[in-house]
MDAnalysis code that builds the backbone (N, CA, C; Angstrom):
import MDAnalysis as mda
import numpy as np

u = mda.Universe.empty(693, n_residues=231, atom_resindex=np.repeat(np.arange(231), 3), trajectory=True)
u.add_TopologyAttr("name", ["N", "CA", "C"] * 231)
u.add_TopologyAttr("resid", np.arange(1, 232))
u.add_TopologyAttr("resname", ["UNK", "UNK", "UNK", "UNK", "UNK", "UNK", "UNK", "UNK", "UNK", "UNK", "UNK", "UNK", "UNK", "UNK", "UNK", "UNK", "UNK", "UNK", "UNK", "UNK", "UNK", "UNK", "UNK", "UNK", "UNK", "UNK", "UNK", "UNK", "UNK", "UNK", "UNK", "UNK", "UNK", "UNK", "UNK", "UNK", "UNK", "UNK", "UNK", "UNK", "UNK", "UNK", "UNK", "UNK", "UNK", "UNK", "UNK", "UNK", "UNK", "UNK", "UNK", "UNK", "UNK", "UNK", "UNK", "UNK", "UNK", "UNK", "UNK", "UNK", "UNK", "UNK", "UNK", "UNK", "UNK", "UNK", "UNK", "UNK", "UNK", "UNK", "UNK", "UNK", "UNK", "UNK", "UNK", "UNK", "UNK", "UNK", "UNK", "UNK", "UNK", "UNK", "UNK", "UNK", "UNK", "UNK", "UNK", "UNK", "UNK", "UNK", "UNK", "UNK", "UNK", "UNK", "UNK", "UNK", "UNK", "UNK", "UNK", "UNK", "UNK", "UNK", "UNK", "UNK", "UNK", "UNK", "UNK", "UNK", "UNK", "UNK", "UNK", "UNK", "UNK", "UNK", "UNK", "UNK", "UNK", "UNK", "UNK", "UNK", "UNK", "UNK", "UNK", "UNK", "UNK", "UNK", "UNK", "UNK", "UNK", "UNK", "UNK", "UNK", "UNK", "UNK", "UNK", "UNK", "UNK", "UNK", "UNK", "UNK", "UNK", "UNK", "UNK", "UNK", "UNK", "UNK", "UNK", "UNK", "UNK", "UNK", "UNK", "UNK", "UNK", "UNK", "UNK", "UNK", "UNK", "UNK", "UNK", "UNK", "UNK", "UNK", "UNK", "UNK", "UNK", "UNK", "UNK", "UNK", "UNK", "UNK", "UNK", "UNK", "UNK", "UNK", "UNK", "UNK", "UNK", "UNK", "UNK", "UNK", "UNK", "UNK", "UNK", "UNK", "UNK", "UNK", "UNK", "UNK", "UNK", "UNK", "UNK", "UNK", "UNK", "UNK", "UNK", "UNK", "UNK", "UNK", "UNK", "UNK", "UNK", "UNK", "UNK", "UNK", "UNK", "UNK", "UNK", "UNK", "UNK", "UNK", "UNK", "UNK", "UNK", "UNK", "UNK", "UNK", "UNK", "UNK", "UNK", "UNK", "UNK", "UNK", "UNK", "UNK", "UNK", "UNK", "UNK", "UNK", "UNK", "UNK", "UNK"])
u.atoms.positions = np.array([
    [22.486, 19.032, -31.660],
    [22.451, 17.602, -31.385],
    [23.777, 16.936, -31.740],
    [24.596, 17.486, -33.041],
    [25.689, 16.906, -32.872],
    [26.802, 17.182, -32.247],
    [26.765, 18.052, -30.687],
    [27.743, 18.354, -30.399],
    [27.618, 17.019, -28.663],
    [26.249, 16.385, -28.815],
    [26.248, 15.827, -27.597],
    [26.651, 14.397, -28.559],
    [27.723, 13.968, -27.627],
    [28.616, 12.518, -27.804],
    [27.568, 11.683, -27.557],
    [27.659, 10.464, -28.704],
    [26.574, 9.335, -28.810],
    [27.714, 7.818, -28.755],
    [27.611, 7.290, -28.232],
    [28.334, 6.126, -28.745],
    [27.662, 4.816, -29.906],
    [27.633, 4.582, -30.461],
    [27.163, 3.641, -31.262],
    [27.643, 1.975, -30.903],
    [26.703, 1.188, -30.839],
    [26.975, -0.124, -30.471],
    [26.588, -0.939, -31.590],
    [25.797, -2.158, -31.197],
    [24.939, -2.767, -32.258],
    [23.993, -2.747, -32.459],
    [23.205, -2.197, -31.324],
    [21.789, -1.951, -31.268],
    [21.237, -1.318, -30.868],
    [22.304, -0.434, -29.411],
    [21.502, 0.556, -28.803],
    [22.812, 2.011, -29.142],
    [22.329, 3.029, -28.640],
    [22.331, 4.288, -28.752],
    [22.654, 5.135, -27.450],
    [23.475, 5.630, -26.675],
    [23.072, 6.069, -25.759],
    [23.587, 7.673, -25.867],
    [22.607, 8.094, -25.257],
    [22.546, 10.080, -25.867],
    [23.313, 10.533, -24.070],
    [24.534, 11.031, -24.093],
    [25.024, 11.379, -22.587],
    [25.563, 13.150, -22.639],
    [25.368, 13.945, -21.727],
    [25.382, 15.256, -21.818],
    [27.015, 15.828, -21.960],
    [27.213, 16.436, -22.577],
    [28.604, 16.821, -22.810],
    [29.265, 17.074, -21.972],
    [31.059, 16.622, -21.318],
    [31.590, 17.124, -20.379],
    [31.767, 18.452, -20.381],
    [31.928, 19.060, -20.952],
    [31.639, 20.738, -20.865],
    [30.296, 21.539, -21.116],
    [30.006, 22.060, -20.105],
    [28.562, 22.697, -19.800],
    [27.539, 21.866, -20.627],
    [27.517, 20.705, -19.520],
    [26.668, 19.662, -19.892],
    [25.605, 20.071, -19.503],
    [24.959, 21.090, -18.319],
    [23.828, 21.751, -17.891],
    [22.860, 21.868, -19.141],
    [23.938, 22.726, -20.188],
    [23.043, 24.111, -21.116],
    [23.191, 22.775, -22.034],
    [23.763, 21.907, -22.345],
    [23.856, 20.483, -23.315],
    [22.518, 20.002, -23.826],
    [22.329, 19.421, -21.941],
    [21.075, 18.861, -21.908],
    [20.124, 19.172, -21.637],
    [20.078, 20.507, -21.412],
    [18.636, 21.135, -21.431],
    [18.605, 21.323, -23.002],
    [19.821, 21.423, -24.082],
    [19.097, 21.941, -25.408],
    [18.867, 20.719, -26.196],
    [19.161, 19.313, -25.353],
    [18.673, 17.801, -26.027],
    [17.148, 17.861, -26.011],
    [17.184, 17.824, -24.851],
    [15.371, 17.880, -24.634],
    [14.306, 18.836, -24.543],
    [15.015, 20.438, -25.363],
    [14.102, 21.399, -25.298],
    [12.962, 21.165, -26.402],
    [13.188, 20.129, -27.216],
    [12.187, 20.104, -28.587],
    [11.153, 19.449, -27.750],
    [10.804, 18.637, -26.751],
    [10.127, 17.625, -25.789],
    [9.392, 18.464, -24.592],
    [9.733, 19.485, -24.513],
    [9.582, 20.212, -22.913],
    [7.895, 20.138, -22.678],
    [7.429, 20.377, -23.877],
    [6.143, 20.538, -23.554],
    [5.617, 19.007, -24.691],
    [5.378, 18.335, -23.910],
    [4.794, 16.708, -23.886],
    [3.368, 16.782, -25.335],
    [2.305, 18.180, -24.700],
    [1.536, 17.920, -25.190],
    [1.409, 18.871, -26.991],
    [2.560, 19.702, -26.753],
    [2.365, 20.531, -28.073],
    [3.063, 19.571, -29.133],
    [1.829, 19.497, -30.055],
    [2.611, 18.480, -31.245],
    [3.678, 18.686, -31.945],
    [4.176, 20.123, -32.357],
    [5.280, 20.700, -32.999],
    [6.470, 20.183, -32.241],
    [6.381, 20.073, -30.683],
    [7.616, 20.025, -29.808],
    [8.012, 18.642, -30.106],
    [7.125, 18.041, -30.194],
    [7.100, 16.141, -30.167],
    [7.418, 15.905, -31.759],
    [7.307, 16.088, -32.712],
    [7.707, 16.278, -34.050],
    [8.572, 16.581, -34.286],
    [9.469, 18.234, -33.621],
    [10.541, 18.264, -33.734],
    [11.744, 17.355, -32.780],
    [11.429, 16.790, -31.931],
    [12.144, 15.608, -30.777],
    [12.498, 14.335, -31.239],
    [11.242, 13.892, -31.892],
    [11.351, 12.624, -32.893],
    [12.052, 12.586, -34.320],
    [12.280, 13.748, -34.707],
    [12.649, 14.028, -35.861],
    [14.393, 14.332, -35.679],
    [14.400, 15.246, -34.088],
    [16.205, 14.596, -34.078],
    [16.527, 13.254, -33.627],
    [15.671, 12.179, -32.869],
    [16.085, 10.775, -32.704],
    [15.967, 10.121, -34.082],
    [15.242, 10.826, -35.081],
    [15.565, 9.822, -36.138],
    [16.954, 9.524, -37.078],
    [17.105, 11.167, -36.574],
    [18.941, 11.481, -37.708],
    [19.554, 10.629, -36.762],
    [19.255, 10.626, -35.232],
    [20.089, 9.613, -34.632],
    [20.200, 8.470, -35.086],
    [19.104, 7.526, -35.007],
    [18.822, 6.455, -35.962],
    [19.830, 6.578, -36.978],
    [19.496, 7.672, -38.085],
    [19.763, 7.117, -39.539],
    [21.539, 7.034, -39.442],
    [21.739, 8.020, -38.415],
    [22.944, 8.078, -38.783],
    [24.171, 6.899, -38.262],
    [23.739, 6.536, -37.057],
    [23.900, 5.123, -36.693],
    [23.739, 3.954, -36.877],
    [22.321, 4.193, -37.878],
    [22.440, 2.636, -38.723],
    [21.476, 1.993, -37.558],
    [20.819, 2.683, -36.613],
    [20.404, 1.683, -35.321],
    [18.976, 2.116, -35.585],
    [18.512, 1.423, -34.362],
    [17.307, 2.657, -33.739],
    [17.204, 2.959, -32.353],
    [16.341, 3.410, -32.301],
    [15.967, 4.646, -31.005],
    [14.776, 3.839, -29.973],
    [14.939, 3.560, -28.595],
    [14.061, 3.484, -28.245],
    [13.346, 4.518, -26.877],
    [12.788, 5.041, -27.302],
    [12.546, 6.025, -25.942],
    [11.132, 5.891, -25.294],
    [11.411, 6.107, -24.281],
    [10.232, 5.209, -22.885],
    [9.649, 6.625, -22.142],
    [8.510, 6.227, -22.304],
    [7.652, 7.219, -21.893],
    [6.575, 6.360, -21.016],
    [6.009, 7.217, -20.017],
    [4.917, 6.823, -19.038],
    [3.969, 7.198, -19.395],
    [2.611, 6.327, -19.457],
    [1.066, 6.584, -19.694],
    [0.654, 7.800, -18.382],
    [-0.207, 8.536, -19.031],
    [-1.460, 9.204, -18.520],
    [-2.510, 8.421, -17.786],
    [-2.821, 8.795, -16.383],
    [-4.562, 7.867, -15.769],
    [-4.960, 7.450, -17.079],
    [-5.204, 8.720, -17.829],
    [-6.320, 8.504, -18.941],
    [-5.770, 7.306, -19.775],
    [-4.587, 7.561, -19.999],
    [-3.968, 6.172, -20.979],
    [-3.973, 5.235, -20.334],
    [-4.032, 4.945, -19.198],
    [-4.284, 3.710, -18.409],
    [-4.877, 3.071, -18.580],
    [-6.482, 3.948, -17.881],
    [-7.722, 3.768, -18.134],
    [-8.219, 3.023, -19.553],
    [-7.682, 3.970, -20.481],
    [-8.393, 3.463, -21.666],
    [-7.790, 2.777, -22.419],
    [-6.289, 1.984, -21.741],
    [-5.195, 1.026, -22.870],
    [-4.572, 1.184, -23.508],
    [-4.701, 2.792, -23.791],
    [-3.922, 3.626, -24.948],
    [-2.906, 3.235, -24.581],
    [-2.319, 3.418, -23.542],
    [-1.063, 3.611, -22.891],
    [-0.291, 4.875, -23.430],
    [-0.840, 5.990, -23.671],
    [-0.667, 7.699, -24.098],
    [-0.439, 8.110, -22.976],
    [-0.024, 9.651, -23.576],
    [0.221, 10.637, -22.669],
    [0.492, 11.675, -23.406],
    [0.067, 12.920, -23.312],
    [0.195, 14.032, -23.569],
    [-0.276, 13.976, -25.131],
    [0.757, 14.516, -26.564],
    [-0.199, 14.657, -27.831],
    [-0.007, 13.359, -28.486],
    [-0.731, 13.221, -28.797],
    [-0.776, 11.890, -29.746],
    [0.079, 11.997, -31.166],
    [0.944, 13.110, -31.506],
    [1.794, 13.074, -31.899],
    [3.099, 11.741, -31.678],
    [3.167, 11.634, -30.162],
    [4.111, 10.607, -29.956],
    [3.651, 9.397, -31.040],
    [2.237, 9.211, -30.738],
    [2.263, 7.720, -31.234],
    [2.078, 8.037, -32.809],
    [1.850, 9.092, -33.386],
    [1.562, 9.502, -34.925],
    [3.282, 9.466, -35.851],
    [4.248, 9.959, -34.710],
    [5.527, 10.456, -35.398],
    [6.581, 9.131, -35.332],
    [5.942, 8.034, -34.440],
    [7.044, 6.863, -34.744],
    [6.759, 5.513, -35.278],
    [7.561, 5.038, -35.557],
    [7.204, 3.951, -36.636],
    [6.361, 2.529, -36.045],
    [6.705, 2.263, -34.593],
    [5.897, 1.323, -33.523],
    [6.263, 2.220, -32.518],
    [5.240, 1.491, -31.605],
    [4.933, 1.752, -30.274],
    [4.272, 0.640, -29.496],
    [5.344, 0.291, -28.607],
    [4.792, -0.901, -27.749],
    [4.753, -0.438, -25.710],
    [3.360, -0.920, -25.366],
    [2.418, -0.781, -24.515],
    [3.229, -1.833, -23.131],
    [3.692, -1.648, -22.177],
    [4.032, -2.786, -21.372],
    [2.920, -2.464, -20.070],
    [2.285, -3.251, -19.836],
    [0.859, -2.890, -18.546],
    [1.039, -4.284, -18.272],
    [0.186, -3.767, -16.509],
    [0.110, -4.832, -15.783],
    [-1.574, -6.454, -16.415],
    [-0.723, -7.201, -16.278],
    [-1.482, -8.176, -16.826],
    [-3.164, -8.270, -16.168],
    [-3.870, -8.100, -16.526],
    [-5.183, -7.874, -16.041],
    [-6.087, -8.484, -16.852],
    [-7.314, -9.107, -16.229],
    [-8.386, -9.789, -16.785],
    [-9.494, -8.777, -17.522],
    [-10.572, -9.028, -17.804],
    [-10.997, -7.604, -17.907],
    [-12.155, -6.989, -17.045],
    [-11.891, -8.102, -15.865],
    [-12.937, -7.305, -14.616],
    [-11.776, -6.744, -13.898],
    [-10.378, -6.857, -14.273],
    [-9.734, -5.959, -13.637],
    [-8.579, -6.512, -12.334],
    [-8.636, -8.023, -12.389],
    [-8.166, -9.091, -11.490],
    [-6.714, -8.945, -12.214],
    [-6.106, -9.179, -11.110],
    [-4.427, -9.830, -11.309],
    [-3.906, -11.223, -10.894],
    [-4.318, -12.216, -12.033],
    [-3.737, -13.385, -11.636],
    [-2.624, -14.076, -10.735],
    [-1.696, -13.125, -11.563],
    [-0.420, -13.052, -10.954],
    [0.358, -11.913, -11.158],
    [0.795, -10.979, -9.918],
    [1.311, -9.955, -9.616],
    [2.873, -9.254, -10.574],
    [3.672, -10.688, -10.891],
    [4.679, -10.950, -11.667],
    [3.950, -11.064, -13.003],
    [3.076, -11.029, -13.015],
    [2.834, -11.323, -15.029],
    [2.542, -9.711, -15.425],
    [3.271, -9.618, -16.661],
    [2.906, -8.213, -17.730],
    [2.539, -8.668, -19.027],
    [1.822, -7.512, -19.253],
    [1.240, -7.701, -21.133],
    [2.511, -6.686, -21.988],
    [3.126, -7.135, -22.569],
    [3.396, -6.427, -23.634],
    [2.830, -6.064, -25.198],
    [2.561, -5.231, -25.688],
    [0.846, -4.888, -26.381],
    [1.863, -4.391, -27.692],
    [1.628, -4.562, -28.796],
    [2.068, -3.876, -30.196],
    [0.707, -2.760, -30.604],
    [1.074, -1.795, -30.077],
    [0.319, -0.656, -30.297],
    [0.216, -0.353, -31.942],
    [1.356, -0.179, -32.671],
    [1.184, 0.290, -33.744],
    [3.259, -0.705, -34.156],
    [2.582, -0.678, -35.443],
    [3.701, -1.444, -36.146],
    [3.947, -1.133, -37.927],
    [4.462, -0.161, -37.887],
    [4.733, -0.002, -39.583],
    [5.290, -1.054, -40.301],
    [5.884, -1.859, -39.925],
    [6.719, -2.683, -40.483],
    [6.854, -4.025, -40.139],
    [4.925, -4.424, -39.012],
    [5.170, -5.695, -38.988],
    [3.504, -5.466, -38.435],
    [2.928, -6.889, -37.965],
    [1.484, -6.691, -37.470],
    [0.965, -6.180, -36.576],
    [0.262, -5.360, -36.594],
    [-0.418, -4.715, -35.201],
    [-1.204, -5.796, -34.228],
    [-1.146, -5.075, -33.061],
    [-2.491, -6.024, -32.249],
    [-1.826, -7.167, -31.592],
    [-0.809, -7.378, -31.657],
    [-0.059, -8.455, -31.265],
    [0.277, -8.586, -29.422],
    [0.118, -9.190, -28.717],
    [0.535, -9.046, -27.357],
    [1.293, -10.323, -26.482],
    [2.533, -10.203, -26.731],
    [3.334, -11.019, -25.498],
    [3.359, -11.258, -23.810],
    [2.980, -12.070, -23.308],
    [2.635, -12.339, -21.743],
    [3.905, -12.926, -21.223],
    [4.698, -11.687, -20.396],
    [6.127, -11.650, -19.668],
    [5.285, -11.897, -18.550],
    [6.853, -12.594, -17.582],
    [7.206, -12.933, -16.014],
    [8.330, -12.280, -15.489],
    [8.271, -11.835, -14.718],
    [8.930, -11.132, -14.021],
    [10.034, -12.265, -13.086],
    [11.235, -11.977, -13.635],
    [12.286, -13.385, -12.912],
    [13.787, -12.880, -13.015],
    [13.996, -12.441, -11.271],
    [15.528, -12.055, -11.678],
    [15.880, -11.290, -12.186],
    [15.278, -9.715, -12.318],
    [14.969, -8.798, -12.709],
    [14.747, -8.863, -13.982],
    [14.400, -9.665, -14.607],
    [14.241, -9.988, -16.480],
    [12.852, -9.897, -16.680],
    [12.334, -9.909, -17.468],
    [10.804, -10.300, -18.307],
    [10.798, -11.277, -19.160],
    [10.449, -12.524, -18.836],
    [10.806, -13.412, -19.801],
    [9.604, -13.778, -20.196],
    [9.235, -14.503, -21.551],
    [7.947, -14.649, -22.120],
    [7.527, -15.626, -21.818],
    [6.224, -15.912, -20.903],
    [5.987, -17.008, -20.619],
    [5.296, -18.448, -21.866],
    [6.046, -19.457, -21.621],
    [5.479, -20.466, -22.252],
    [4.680, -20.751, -22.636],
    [3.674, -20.729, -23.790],
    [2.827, -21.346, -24.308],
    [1.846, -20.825, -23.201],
    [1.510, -19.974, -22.930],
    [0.326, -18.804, -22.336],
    [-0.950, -19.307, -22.214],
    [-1.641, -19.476, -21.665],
    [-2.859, -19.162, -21.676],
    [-3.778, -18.046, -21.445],
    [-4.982, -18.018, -21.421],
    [-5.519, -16.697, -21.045],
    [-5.764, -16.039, -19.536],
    [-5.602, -15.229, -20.217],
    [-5.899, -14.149, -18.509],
    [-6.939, -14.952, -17.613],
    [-8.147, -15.114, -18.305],
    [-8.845, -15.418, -17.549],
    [-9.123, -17.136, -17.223],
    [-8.377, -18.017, -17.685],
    [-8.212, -18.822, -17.450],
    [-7.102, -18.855, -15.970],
    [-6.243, -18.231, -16.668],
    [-5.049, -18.268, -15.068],
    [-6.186, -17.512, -14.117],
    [-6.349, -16.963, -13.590],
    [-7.342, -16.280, -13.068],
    [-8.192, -17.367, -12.775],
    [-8.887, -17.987, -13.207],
    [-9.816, -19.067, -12.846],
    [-9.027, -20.296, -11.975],
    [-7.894, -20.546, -12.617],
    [-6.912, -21.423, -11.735],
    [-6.865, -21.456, -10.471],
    [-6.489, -19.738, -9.895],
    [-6.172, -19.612, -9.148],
    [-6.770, -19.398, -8.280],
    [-7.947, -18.779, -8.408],
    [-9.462, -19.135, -8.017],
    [-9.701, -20.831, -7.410],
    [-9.900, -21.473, -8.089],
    [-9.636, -23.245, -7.615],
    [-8.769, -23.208, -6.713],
    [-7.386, -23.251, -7.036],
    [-6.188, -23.138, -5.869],
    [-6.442, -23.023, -4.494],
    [-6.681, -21.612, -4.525],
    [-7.267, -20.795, -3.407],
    [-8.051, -21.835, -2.616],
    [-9.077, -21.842, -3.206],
    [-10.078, -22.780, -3.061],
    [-9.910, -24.060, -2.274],
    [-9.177, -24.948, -3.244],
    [-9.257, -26.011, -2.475],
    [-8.064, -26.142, -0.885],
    [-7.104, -25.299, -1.065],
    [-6.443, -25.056, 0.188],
    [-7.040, -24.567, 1.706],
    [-8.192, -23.313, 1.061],
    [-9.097, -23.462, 1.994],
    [-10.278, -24.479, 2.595],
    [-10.401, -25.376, 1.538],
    [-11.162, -26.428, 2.003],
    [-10.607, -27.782, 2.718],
    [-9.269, -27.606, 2.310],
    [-8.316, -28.532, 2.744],
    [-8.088, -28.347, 4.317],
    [-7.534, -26.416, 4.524],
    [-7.629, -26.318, 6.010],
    [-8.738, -26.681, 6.865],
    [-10.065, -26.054, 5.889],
    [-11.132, -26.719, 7.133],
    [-11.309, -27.950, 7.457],
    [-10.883, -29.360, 6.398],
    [-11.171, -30.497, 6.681],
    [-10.631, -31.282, 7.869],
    [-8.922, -30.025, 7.685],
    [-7.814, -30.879, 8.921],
    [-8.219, -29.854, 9.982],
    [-8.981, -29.177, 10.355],
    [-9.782, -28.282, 11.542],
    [-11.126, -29.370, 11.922],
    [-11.388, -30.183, 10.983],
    [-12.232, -30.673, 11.719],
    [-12.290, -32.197, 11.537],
    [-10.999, -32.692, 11.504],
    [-10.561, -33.995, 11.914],
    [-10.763, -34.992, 10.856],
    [-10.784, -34.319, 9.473],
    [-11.527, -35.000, 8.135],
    [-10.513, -35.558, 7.513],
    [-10.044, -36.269, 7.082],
    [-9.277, -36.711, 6.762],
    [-9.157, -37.200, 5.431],
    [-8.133, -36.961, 4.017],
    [-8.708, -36.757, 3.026],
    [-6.864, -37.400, 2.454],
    [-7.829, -38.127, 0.640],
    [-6.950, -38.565, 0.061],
    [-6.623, -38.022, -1.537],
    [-5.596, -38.458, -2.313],
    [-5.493, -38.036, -3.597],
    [-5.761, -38.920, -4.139],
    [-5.847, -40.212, -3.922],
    [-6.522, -41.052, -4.765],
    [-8.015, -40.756, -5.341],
    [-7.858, -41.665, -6.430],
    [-9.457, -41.423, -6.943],
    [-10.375, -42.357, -6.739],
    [-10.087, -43.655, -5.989],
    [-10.832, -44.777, -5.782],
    [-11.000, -44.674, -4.038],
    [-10.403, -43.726, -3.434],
    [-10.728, -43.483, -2.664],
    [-11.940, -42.760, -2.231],
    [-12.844, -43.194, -0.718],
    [-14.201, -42.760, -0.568],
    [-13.926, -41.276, -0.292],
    [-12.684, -40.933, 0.598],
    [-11.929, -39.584, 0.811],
    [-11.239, -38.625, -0.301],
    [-11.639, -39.089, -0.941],
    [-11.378, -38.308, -2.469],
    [-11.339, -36.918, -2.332],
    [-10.083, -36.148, -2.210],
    [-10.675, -34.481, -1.775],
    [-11.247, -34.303, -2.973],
    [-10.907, -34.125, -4.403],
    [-12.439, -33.454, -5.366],
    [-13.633, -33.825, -5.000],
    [-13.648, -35.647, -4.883],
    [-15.036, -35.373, -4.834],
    [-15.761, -34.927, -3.595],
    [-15.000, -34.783, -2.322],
    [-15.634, -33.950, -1.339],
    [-15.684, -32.376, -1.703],
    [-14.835, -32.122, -1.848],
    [-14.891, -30.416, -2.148],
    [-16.002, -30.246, -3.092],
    [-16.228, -30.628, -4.508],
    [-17.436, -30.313, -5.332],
    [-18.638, -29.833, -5.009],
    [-18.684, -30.915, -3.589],
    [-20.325, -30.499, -2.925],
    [-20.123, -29.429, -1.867],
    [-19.419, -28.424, -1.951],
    [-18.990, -27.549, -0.716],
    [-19.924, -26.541, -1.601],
    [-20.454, -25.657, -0.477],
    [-21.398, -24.375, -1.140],
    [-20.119, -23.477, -1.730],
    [-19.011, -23.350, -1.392],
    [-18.481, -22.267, -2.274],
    [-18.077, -23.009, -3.519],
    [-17.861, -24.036, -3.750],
    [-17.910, -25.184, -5.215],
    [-18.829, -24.630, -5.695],
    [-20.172, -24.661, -5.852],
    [-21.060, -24.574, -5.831],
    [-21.652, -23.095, -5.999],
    [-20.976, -22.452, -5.681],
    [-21.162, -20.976, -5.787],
    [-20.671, -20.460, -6.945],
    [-19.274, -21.236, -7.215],
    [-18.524, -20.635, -8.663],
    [-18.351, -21.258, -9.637],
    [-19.676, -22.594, -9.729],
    [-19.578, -23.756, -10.592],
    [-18.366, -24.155, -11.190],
    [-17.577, -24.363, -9.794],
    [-16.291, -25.160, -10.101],
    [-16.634, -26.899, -10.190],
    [-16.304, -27.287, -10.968],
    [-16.557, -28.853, -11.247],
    [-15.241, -29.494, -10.380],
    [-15.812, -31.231, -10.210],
    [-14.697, -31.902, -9.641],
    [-13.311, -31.749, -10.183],
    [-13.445, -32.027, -12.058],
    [-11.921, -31.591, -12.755],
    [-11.272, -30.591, -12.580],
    [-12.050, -29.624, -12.563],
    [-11.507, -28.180, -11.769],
    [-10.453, -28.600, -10.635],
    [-11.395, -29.088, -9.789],
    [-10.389, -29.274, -8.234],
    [-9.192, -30.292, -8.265],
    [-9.284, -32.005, -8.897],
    [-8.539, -32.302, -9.355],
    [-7.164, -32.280, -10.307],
    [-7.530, -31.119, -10.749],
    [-6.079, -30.110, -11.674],
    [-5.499, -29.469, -10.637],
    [-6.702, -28.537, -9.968],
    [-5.766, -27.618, -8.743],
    [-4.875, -28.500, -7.755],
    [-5.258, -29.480, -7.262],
    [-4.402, -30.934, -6.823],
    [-3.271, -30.889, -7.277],
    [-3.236, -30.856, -8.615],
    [-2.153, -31.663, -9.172],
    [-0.641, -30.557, -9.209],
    [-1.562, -29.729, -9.617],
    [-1.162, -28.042, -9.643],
    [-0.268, -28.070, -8.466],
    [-0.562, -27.762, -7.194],
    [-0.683, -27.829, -5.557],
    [0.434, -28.391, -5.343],
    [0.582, -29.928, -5.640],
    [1.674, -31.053, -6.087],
    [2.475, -30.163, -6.329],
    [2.074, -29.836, -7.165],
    [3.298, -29.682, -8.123],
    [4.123, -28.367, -7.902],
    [3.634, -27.372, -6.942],
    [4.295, -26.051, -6.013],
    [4.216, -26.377, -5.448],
    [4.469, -27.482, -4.491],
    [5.267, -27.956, -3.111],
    [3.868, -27.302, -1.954],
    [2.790, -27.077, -2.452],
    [2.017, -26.570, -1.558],
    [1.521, -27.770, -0.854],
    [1.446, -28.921, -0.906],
    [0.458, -29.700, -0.254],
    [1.517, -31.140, -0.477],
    [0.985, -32.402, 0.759],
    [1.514, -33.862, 0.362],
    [0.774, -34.787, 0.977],
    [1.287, -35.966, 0.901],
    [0.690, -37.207, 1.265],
    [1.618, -37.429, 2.413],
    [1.008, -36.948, 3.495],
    [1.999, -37.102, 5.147],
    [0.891, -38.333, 5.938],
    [2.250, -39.531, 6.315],
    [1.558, -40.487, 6.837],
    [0.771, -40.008, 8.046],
    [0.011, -40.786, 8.813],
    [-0.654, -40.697, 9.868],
    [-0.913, -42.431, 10.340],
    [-1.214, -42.178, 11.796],
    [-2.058, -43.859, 12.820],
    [-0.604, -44.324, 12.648],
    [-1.111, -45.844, 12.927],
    [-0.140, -46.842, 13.260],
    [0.969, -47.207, 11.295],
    [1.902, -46.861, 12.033],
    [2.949, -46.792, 10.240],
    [2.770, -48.185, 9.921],
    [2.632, -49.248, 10.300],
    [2.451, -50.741, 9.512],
    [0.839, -50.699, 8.534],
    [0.104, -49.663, 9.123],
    [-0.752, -49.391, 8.252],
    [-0.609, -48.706, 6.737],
    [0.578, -47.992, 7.132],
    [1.180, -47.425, 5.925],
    [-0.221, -46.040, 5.180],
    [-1.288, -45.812, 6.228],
    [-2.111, -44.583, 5.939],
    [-1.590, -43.079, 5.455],
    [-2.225, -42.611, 4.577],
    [-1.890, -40.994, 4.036],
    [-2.965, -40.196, 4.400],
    [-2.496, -39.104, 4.310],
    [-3.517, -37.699, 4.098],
    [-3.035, -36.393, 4.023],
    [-4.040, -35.922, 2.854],
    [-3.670, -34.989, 2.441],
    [-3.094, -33.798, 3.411],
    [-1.987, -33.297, 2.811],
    [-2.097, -32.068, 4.031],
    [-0.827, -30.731, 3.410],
    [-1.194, -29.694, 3.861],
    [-0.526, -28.655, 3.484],
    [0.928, -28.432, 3.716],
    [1.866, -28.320, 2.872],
    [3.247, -28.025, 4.036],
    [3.563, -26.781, 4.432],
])
């Protein structure tokens, strides 16, 4: 291990195969690893990234892919459980999921604190995907709340198309008789997912507020009339 050149930075480490018979180099970096699931191999692998560590003053981070099975069951494992026994944390990055299994949003990830020697376990950060970055989204809510959002969303856009399919004509005001919440509420799919008027009135505002929908005049303009409508 110390004949393969490491450079040392401030934080990271990078392990690169020797210009001379870098072949036989790097096959003897990663022969302690070859076999994933024998614990001895994974013990002795972790045990040369740690002299790496110590001797750099840094640490080590090395990225490994889950098993179906680790999928499946959150572990986010693979092969002996040595990996997760021989290092000091281990953090989980999976796709953000409710727990019937829905994806709110396609761009959102969980980042999961699997195990933490040196700080709290159980811990989980909710990244966005932006510009090839992961950035932590703001003051989060839950899975299944976003999920429910978007559910509404959905929702009232489709109720919105059918209204302008059938010549209905609808406002954002609330003193208005055209009130889209309070028309939508009484729609059987309202009604199906005991979405309440506030429900639909947020998704509104929501809607607004991603450029999905506006107040486009209509009739004679000295009337100065609106209605809702999609852009």
């Amino acid at each position: 291990m110390k004949k393969i050149p490491w450079s040392r930075g401030g934080a990271v480490i990078s392990i690169l195969p020797s210009s001379r018979n870098s072949r036989a180099t790097a096959r003897a970096s990663v022969s302690p690893a070859s076999t994933p699931a024998d614990r001895s191999h994974v013990q002795q692998f972790i045990a040369l990234l740690t002299r790496i560590a110590v001797q750099g003053h840094t640490a080590v981070v090395l990225v490994s892919h889950p098993s179906l099975t680790g999928i499946n069951t959150g572990s986010g494992l693979s092969g002996s459980t040595a990996w997760h026994n021989s290092v000091r944390s281990r953090l989980y990055l999976k796709k953000a999921a409710t727990e019937k299994g829905e994806e709110p949003d396609p761009n959102l990830r969980v980042l999961e604190v699997m195990k933490s020697n040196y700080g709290p376990p159980a811990e989980a950060l909710t990244l966005r995907g932006k510009d090839g970055l992961f950035l932590p989204v703001a003051a989060p809510g839950s899975l299944e709340r976003m999920a429910r959002e978007q559910k509404v969303d959905d929702l009232f856009l489709k109720l919105l198309d059918r209204s302008a399919e059938q010549g209905r004509n609808l406002s954002d005001k609330k003193t208005a008789h055209t009130y889209a919440p309070s028309r939508f509420v009484s729609e059987p799919e309202a009604k199906a997912d005991h979405i309440i008027k506030r429900e639909l009135a947020e998704a509104m505002e929501r809607l607004f507020r991603a450029g999905k929908i506006c107040n486009a005049p209509y009739g004679l303009p000295s009337k100065g009339w609106t209605r809702l409508e999609r852009k």
